[in-house]
Every structure is written in structure tokens, then in C-alpha cells.
C-alpha positions as CSV (number, residue, x, y, z in Angstrom):
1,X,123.4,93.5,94.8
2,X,121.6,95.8,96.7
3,X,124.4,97.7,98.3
4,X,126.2,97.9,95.0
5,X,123.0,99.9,93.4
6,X,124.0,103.1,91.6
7,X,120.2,103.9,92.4
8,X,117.8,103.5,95.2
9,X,116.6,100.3,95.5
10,X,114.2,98.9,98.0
11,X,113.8,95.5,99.1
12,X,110.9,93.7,100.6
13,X,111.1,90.2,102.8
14,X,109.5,88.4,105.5
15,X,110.2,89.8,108.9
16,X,112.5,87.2,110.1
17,X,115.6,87.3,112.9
18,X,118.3,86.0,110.1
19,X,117.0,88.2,107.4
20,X,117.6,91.4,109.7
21,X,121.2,90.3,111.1
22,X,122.0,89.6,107.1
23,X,120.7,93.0,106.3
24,X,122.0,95.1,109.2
25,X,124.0,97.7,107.6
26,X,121.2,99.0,105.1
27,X,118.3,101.3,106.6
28,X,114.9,99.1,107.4
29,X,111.6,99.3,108.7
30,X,109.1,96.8,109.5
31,X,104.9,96.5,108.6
32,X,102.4,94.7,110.0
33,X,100.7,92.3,107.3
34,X,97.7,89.7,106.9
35,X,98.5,86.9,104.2
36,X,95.1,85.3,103.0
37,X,95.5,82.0,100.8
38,X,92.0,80.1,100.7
39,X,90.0,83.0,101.3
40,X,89.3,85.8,103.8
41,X,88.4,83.0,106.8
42,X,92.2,82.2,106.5
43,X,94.0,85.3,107.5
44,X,97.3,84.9,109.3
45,X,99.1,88.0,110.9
46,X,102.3,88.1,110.1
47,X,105.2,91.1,109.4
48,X,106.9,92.1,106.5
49,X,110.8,93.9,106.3
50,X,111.6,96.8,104.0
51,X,114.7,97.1,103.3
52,X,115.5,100.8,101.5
53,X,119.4,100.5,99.9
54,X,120.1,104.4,101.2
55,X,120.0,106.1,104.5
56,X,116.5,107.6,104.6
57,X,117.1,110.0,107.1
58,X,120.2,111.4,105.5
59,X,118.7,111.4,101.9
60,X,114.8,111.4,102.1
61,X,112.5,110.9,98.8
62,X,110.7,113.4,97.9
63,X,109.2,114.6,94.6
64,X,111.7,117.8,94.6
């Protein structure tokens, strides 16, 4: 669905090896995340993918 989109679509997922080889062909970018469940004493690092339907670089957003 994503790379049919007449629009821009952007797609967010856990940073994981089969997500990225599934994904390879759209434009991505990873961030560094903390999950909490329980409360603040139970942070786990972990990563997140964003995964942007258009080429960025070609087509940038912008408000103009």
C-alpha cells in the first residue's frame, strides 16, 4: 500500500533487520527511542524505522 500512495505517506516500525530488507526500495531513517511500560524505572533503549513513501532528497517537505 505504501508504494501505491498517490500522496506522501510515512510509515513508522520497529528497527528490525527483516523490516529494512522488506522495505529497501522506499527512502528510511532510523531514531533512537526509550519504551517505558510499568513506569519510568523500566526504560528499555530501543530504535525505531521511519519509513517516508517518497525520495526525500529529491522532493523535500516544506511548507512552500
Amino acid at each position: 500500500m505504501l508504494g501505491g500512495s498517490h500522496g506522501r505517506a510515512i510509515l513508522t516500525l520497529n528497527n528490525h533487520p527483516a523490516m529494512r530488507a522488506l522495505l529497501v526500495q522506499f527512502d528510511t531513517e532510523c531514531v533512537d527511542i526509550q519504551y517505558i511500560v510499568g513506569g519510568a524505572g523500566n526504560a528499555a533503549p530501543r530504535s525505531e524505522l521511519i519509513i517516508y513513501s517518497w525520495d526525500r532528497a529529491k522532493d523535500p517537505v516544506g511548507l512552500f
